[in-house]
N, C-alpha and C positions, 0 to 999 in steps of 0.2 A: 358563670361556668362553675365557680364554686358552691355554689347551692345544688346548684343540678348533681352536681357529684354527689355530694351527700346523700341527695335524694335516693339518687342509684345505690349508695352506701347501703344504705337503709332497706330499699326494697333487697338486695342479695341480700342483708343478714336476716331480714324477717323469712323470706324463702327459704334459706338454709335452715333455720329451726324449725320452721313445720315440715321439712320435707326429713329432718333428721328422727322430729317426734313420727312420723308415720310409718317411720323402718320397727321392722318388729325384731324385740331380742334375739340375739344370738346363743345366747347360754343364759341359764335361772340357779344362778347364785354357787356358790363352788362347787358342788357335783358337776354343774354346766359347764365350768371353768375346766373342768379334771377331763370331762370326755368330749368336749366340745370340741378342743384341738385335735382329736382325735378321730370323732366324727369329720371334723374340715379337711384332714389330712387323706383321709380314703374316699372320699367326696362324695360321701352320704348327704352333706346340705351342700344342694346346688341354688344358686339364686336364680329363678324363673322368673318371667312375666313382668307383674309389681317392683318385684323385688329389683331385677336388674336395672329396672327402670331407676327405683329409686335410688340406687347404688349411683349409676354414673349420672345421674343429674345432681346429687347429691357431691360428686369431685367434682363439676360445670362448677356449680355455686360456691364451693371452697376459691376454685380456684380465681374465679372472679371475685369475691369479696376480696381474696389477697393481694390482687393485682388495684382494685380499686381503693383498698385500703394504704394502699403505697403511692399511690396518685393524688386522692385526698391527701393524705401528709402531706409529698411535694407541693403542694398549692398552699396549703396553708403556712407553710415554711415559709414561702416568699413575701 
């Protein structure tokens, strides 16, 4: 059971990095920083399609590696 955990470990974290590498920036460098909030606040950038896609698969996978990452511990504590 402990092995298998980890496996699963592993598959979320390797999923979470390419699904985080395949989100495309938000802002390009401080000018992006300065109007970006700004563009998000009158909601000039909306996330469509891809995007949203990748968004909430991208919390799925956070939040299962978090949860399986406090499981694995539990096991190996014992």
């Amino acid at each position: 059971m402990d092995i298998l955990l980890k496996i699963v470990l592993v598959i979320f974290s390797v999923g979470l990095i390419a699904v985080v590498l395949l989100q495309k920036g938000k802002s390009a460098g401080l000018s992006g920083a300065i109007t970006g909030g700004a563009e998000h606040l009158f909601g000039k950038q909306k996330a469509r399609g891809l995007d949203l896609f990748l968004q909430r698969l991208t919390v799925v996978l956070a939040a299962g590696f978090f949860i399986l990452a406090l499981v694995v511990s539990y096991f190996v504590k014992q």
